[in-house]
DRENDO-1510 file (C-alpha; in Angstrom, 1 decimal, always signed):
<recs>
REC; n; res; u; v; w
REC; 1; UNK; +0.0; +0.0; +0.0 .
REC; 2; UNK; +1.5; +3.5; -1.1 .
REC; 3; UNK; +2.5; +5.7; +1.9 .
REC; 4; UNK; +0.8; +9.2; +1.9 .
REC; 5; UNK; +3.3; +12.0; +2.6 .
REC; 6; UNK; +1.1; +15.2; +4.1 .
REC; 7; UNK; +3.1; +18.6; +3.2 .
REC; 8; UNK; +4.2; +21.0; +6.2 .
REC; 9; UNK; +3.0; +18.7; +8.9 .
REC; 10; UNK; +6.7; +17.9; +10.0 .
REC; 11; UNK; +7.9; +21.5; +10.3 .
REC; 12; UNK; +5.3; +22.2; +12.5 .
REC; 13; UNK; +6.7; +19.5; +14.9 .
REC; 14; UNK; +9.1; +21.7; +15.5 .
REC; 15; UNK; +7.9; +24.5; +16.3 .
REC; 16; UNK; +5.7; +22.5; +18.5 .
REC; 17; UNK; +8.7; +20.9; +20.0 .
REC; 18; UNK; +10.5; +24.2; +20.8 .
REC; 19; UNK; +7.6; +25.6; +22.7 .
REC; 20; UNK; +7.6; +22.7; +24.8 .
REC; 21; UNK; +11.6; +23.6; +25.6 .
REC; 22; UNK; +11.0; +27.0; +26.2 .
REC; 23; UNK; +7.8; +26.8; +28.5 .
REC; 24; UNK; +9.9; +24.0; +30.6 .
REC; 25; UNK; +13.1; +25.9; +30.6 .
REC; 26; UNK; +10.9; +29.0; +32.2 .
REC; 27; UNK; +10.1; +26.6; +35.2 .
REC; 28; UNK; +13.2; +24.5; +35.4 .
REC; 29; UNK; +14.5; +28.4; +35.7 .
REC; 30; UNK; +12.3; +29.7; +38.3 .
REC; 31; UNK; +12.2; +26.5; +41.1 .
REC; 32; UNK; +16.3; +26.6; +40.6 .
REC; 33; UNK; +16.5; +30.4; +41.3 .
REC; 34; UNK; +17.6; +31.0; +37.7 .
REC; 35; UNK; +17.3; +34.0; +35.9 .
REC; 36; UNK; +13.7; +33.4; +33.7 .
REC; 37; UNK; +11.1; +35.3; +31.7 .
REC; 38; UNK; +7.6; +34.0; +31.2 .
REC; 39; UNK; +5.6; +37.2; +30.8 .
REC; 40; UNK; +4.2; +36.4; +27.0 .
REC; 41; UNK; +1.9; +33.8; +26.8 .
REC; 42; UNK; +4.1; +31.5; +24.1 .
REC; 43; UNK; +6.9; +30.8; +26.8 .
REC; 44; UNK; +3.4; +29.0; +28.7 .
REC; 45; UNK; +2.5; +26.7; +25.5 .
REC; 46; UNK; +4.4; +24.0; +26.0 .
REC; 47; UNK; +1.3; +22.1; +27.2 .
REC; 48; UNK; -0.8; +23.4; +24.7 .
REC; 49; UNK; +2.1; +22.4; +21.9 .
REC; 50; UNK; +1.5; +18.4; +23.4 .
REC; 51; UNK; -2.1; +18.7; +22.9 .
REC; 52; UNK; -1.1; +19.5; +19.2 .
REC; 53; UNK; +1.0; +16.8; +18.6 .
REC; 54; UNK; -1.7; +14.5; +20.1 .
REC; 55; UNK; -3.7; +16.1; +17.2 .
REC; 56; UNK; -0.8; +15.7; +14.8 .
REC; 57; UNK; -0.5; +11.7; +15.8 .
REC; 58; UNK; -4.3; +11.3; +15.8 .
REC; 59; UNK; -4.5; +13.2; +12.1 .
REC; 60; UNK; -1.6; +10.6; +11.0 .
REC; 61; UNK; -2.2; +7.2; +12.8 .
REC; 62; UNK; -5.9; +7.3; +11.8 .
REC; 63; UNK; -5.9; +8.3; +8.3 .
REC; 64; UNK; -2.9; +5.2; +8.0 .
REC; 65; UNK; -5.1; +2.5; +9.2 .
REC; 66; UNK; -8.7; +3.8; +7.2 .
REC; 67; UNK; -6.2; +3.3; +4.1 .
REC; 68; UNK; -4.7; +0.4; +5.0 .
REC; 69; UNK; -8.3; -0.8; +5.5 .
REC; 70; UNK; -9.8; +0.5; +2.7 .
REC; 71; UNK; -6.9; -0.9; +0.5 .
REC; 72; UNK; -6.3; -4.2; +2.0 .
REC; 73; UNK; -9.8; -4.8; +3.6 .
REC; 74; UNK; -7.8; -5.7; +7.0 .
REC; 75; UNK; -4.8; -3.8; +9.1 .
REC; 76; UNK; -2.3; -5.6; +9.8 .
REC; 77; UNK; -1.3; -5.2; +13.3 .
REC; 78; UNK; +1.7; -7.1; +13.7 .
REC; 79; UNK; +3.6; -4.3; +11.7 .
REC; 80; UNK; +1.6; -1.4; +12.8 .
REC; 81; UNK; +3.1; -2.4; +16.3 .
REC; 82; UNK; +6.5; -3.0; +15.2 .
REC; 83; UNK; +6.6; +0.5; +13.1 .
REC; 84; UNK; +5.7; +2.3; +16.1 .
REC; 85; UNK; +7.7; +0.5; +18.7 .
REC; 86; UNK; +11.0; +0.6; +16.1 .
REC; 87; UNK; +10.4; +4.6; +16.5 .
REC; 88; UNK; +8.8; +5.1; +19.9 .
REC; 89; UNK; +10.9; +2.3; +22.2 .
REC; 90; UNK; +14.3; +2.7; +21.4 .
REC; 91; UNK; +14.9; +6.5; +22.4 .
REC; 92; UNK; +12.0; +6.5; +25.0 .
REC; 93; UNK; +13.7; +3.6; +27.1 .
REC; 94; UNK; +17.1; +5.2; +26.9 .
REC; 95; UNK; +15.7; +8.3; +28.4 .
REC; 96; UNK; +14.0; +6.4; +31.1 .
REC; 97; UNK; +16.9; +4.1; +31.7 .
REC; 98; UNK; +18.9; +7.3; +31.9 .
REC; 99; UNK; +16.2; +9.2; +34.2 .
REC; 100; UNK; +15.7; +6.5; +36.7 .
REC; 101; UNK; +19.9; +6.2; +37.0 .
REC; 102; UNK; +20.1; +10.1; +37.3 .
REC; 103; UNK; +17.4; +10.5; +40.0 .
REC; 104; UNK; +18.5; +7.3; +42.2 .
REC; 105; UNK; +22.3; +7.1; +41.5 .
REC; 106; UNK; +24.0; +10.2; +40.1 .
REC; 107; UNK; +22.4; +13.1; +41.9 .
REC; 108; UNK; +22.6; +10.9; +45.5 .
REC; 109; UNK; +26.5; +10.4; +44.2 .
REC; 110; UNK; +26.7; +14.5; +43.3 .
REC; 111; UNK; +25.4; +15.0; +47.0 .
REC; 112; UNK; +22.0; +15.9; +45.9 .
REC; 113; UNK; +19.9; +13.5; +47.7 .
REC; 114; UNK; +16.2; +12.9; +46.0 .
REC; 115; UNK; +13.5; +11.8; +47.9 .
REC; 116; UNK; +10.8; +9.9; +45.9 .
REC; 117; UNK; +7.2; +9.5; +46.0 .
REC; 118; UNK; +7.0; +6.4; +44.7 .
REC; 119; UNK; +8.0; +2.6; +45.5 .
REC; 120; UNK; +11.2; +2.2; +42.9 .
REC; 121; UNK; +9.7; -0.9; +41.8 .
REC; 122; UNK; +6.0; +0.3; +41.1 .
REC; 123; UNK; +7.5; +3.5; +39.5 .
REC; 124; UNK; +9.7; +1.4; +36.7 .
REC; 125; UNK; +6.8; -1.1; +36.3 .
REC; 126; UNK; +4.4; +2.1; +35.5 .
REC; 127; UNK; +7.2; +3.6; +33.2 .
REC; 128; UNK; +8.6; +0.8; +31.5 .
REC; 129; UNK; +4.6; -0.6; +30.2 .
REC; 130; UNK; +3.8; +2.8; +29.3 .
REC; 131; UNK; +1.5; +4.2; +32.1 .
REC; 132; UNK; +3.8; +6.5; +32.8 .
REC; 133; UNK; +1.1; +9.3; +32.7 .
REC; 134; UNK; +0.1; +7.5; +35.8 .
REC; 135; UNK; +4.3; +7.7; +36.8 .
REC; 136; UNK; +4.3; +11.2; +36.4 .
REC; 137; UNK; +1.6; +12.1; +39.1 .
REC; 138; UNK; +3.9; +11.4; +41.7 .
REC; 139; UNK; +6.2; +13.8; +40.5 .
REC; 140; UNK; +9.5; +11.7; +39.4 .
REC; 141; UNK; +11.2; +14.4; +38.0 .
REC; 142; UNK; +11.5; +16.2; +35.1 .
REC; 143; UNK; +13.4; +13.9; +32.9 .
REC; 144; UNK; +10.6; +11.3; +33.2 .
REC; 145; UNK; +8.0; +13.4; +33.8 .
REC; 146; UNK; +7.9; +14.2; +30.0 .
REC; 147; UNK; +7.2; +10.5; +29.0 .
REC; 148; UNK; +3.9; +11.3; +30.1 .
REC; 149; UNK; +2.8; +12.2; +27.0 .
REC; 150; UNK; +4.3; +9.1; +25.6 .
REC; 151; UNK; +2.7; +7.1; +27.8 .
REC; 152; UNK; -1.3; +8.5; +26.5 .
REC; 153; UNK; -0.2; +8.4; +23.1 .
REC; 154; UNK; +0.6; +4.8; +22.9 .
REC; 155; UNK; -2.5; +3.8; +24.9 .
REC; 156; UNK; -4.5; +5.2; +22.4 .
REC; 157; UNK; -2.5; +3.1; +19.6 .
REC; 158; UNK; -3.1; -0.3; +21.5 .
REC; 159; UNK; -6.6; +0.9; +21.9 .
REC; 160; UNK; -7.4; +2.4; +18.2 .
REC; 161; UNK; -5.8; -0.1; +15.8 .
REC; 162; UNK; -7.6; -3.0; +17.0 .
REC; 163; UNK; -10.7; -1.2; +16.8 .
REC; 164; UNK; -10.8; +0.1; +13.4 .
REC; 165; UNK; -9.9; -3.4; +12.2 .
REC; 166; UNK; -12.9; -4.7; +14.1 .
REC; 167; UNK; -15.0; -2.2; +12.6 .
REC; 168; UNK; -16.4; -2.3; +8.7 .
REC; 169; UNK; -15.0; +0.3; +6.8 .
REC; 170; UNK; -18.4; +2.1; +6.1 .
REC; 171; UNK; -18.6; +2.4; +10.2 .
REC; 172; UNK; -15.3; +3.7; +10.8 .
REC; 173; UNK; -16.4; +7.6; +10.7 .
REC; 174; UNK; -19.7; +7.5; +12.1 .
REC; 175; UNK; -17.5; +5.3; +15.1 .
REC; 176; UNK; -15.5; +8.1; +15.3 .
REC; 177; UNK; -17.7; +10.9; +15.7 .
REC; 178; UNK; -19.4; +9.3; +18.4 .
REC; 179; UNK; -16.5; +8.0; +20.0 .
REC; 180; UNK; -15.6; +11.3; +19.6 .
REC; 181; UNK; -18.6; +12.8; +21.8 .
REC; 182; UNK; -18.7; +10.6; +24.0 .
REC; 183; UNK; -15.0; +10.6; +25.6 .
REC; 184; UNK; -15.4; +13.8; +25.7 .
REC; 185; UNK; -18.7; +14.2; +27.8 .
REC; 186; UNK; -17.4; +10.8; +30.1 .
REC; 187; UNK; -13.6; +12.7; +30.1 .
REC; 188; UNK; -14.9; +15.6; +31.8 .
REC; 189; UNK; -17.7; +13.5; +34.3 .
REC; 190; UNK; -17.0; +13.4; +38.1 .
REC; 191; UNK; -17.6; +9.7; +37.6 .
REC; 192; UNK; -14.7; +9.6; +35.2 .
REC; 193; UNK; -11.9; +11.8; +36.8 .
REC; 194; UNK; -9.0; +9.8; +36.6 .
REC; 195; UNK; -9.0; +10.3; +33.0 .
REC; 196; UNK; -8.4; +14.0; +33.8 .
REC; 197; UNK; -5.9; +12.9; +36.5 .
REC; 198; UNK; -4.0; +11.2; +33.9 .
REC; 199; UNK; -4.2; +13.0; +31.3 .
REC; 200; UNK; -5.9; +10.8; +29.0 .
REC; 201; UNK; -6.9; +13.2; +26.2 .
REC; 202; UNK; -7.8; +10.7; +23.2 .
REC; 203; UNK; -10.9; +13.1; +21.7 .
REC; 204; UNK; -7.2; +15.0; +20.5 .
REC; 205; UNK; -6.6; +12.4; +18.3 .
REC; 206; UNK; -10.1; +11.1; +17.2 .
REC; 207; UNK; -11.2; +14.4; +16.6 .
REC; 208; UNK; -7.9; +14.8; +14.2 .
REC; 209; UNK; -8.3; +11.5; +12.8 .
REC; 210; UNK; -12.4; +12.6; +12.2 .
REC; 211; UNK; -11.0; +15.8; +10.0 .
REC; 212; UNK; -8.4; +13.3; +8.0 .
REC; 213; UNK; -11.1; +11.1; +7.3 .
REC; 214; UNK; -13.2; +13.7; +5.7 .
REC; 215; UNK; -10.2; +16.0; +4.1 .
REC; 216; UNK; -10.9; +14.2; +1.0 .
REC; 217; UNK; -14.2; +16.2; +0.4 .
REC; 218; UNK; -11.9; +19.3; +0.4 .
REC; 219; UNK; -11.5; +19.6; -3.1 .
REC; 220; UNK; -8.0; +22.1; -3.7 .
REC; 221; UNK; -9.1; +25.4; -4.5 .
REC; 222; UNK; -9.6; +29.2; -3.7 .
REC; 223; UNK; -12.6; +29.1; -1.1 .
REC; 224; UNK; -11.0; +26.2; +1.0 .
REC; 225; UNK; -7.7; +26.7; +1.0 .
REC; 226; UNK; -8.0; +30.9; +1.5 .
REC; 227; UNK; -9.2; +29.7; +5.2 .
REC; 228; UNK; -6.0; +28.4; +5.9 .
REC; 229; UNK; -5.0; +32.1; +6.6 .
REC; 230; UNK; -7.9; +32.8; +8.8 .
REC; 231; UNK; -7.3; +29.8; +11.0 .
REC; 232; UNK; -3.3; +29.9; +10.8 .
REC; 233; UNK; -4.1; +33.6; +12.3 .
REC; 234; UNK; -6.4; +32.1; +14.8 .
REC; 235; UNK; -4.0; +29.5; +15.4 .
REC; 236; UNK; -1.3; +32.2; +16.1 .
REC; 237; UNK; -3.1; +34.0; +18.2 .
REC; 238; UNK; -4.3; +31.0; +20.4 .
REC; 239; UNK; -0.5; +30.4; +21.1 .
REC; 240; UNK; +0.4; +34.1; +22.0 .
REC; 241; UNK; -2.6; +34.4; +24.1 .
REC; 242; UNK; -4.0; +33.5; +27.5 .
REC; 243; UNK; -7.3; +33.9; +26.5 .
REC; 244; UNK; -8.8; +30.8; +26.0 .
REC; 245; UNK; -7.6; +28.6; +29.1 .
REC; 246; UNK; -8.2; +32.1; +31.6 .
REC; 247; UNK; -11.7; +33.4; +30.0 .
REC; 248; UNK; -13.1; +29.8; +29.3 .
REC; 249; UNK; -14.0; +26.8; +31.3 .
REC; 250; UNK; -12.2; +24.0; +31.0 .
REC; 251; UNK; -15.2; +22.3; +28.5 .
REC; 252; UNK; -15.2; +24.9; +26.2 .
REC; 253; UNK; -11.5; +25.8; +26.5 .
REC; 254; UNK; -10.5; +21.9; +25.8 .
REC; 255; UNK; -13.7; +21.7; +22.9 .
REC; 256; UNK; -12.1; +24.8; +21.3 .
REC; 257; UNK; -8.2; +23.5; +21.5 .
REC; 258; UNK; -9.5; +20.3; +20.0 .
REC; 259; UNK; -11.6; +21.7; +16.9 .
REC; 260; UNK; -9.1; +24.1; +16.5 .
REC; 261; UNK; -5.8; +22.2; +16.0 .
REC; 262; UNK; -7.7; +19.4; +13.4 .
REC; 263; UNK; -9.1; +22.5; +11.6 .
REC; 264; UNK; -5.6; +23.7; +11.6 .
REC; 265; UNK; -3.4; +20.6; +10.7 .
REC; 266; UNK; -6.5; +19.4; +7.9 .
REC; 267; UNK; -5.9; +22.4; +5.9 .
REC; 268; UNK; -2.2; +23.1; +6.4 .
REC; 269; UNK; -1.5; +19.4; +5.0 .
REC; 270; UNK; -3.4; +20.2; +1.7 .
REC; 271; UNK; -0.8; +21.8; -0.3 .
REC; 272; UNK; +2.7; +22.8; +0.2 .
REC; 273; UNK; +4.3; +26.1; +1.5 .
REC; 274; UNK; +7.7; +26.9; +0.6 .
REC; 275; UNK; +8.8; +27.7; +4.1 .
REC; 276; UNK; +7.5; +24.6; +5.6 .
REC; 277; UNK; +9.0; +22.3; +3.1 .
REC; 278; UNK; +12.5; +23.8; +3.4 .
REC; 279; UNK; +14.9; +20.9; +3.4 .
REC; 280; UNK; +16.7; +22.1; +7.2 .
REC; 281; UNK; +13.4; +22.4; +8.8 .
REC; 282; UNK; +11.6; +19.6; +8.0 .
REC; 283; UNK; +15.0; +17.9; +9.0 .
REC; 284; UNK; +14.4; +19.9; +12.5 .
REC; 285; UNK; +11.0; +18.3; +12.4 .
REC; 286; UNK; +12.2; +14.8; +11.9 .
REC; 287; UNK; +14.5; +15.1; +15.3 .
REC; 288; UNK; +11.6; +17.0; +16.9 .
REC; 289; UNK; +10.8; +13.4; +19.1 .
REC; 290; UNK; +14.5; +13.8; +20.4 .
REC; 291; UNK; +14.4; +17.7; +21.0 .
REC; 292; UNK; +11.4; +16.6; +23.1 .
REC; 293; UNK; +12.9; +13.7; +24.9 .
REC; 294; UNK; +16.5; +15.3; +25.1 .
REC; 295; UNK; +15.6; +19.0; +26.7 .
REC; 296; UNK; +15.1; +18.0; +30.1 .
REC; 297; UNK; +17.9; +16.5; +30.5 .
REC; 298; UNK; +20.2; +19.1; +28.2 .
REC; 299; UNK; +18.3; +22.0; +30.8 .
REC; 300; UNK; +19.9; +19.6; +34.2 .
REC; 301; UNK; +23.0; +20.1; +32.4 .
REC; 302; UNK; +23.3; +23.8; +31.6 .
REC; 303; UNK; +21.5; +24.9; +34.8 .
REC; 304; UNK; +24.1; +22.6; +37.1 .
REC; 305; UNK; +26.9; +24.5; +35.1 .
REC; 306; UNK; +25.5; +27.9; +35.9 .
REC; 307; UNK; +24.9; +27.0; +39.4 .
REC; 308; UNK; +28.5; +25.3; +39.7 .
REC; 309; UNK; +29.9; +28.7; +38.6 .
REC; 310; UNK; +27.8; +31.0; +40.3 .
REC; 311; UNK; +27.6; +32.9; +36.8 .
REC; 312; UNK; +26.2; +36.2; +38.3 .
REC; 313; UNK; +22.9; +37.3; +36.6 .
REC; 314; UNK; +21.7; +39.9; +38.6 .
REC; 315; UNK; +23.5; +42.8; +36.6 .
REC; 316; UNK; +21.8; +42.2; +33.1 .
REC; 317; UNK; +19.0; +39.6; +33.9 .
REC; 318; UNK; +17.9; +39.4; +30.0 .
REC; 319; UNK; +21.4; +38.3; +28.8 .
REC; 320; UNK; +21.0; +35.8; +31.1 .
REC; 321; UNK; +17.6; +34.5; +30.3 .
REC; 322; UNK; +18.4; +34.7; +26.7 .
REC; 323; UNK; +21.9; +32.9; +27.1 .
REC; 324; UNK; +20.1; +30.0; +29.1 .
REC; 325; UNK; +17.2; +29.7; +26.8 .
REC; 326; UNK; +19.9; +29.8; +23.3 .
REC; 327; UNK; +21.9; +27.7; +24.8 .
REC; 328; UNK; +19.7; +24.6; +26.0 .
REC; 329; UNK; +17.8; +25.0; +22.9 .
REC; 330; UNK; +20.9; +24.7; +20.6 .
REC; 331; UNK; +22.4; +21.8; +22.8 .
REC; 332; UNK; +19.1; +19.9; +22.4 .
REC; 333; UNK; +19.1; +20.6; +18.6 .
REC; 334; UNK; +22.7; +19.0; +18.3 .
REC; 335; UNK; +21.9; +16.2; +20.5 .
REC; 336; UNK; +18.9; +15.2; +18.9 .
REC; 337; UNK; +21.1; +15.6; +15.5 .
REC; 338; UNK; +23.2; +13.3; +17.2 .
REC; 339; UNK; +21.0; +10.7; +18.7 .
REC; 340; UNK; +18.9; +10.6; +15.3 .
REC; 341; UNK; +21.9; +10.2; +12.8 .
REC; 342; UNK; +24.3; +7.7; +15.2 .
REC; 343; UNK; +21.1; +5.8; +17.2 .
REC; 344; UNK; +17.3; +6.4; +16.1 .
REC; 345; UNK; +18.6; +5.9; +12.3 .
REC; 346; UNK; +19.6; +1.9; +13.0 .
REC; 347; UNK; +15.9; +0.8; +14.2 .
REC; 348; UNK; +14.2; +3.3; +11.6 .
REC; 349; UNK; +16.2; +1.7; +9.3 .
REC; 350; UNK; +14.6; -1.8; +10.7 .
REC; 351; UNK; +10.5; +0.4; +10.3 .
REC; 352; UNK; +11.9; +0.8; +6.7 .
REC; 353; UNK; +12.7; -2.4; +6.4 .
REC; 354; UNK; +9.8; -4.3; +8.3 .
REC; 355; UNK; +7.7; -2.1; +6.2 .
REC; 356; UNK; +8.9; -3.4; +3.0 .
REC; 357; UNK; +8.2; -6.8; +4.1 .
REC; 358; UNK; +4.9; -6.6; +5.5 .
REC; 359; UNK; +4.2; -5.4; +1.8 .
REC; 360; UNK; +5.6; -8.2; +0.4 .
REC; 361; UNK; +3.5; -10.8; +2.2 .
</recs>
């Protein structure tokens, strides 16, 4: 089955990414008594970026299996899985390998005692079978706080691909849209709060996955794609604004966030623009999973080093706060380079492969 290649979408993974870093580097700053700046409403995104790349996964994931159904009249889940743990597991057990030894063994060793909330045992259990949205409410740490996120989006693999296979193909949308409705009416019930406890936003993706679905009644022309500049500017505005999550309740804040972003990615995938293509930052976009994954852990590092040497901010605060922010940024960028070209490459390599084969049979 031909793989569909959606313009832009992988630039803006970027982007997202690097709203997460800044938004985490303004806390990271602020409970270690580093310099930091938070005033503008992007540098508090970084959650709202995570709800977009739920939408981004949900628009992508979907659309894959209603093809693969459509075109094969059956999904094939054996290799679904192994795509997405070939690109998921490798980098996301390195960082919690690497988490769990920095929190229990190197900061004890740096005289930095940590004291946990959790049973060691229960914690890597949670963490290492992907609850770790569950982990992360007992406050682990920054470092594997982040696989949170992780954690939600591969629950709603495990619980998606089996489904649409189950389901004819003429019931897949109407499945959807109800699905759809009714998460979100049971996410926000008192009878159902641990699903806001943990964090388990899966309308994000369904709702995504509803608008790729139907993009194919979007034929390409003036009228549809002239609202793409409407809802970019809308889009824009969302992210340099507090409006939305401080004038709205949570329901309408979360309905809005959700329409919103598949509106968004729907039409921005429909035809290329020539600064979203550009070769270097779609490459950004491809390391965007280890920018995410990497920054934590890049911001322990450059914030022990200013601490170590007492680098004295007080005279010119904004150097400071732009010298942190540069430099964490640019470290994570070269790391993920590094991580993508010398580690992630061998087991995508093996999705490129596996891919090939599955085809074959």
């Amino acid at each position: 089955m031909p793989r569909t290649i959606y313009p832009n979408i992988t630039s803006i993974r970027f982007f997202l990414a690097v709203l997460v870093v800044i938004f985490h580097v303004s806390q990271f700053s602020e409970n270690q008594g580093l310099p930091y700046f938070n005033d503008w409403a992007v540098f508090q995104k970084g959650t709202e970026a995570v709800y977009m790349f739920f939408s981004l996964s949900g628009f992508l994931i979907i659309k894959q299996l209603y093809d693969e159904k459509k075109f094969t009249n059956s999904i094939n889940l054996k290799a679904f899985y192994t795509r997405r743990a070939l690109r998921i597991f490798p980098l996301y057990y390195l960082i919690l390998i690497f988490g769990f030894l920095y929190y229990q063994v190197i900061l004890p060793q740096l005289g930095y005692p940590v004291e946990n909330n959790y049973d060691l045992l229960s914690g890597i259990l949670l963490a290492s079978t992907f609850f770790s949205n569950v982990f992360s409410t007992f406050q682990p740490g920054g470092i594997l706080e982040i696989l949170w996120s992780i954690g939600v989006e591969e629950q709603f693999y495990l619980f998606i691909a089996p489904t649409l296979l189950l389901l004819p193909i003429k019931r897949i949308k109407i499945y959807l849209v109800g699905f759809t409705l009714v998460y979100f009416s049971l996410f926000f019930s008192e009878a159902f709060s641990f699903l806001r406890t943990y964090n388990m936003l899966f309308f994000y993706f369904s709702f995504s996955g509803i608008c790729a679905l139907f993009m194919h009644k979007f034929k390409l022309n003036k009228s549809h794609y002239s609202l793409l500049i409407p809802i970019s500017v809308l889009t824009i505005f969302y992210f340099n604004s507090n409006y939305f999550k401080h004038e709205l309740g949570a329901i309408s804040y979360h309905a809005i966030s959700m329409i919103l972003f598949g509106v968004f990615i729907t039409l921005l995938s429909l035809k290329p623009l020539k600064l979203l293509e550009h070769r270097s930052l779609k490459y950004l976009g491809k390391i965007s999973y280890g920018i995410y994954m990497f920054h934590p852990i890049i911001m322990q590092l450059v914030g022990f080093l200013f601490l170590k040497y007492q680098l004295d901010a007080s005279e010119n605060n904004l150097v400071s706060v732009v010298f942190i922010n540069v430099s964490i940024i640019a470290l994570t960028i070269i790391t993920s380079h590094l991580s993508y070209k010398y580690f992630e490459s061998y087991f995508l390599s093996l999705k490129s492969k596996s891919r090939i084969l599955y085809q074959k049979k």
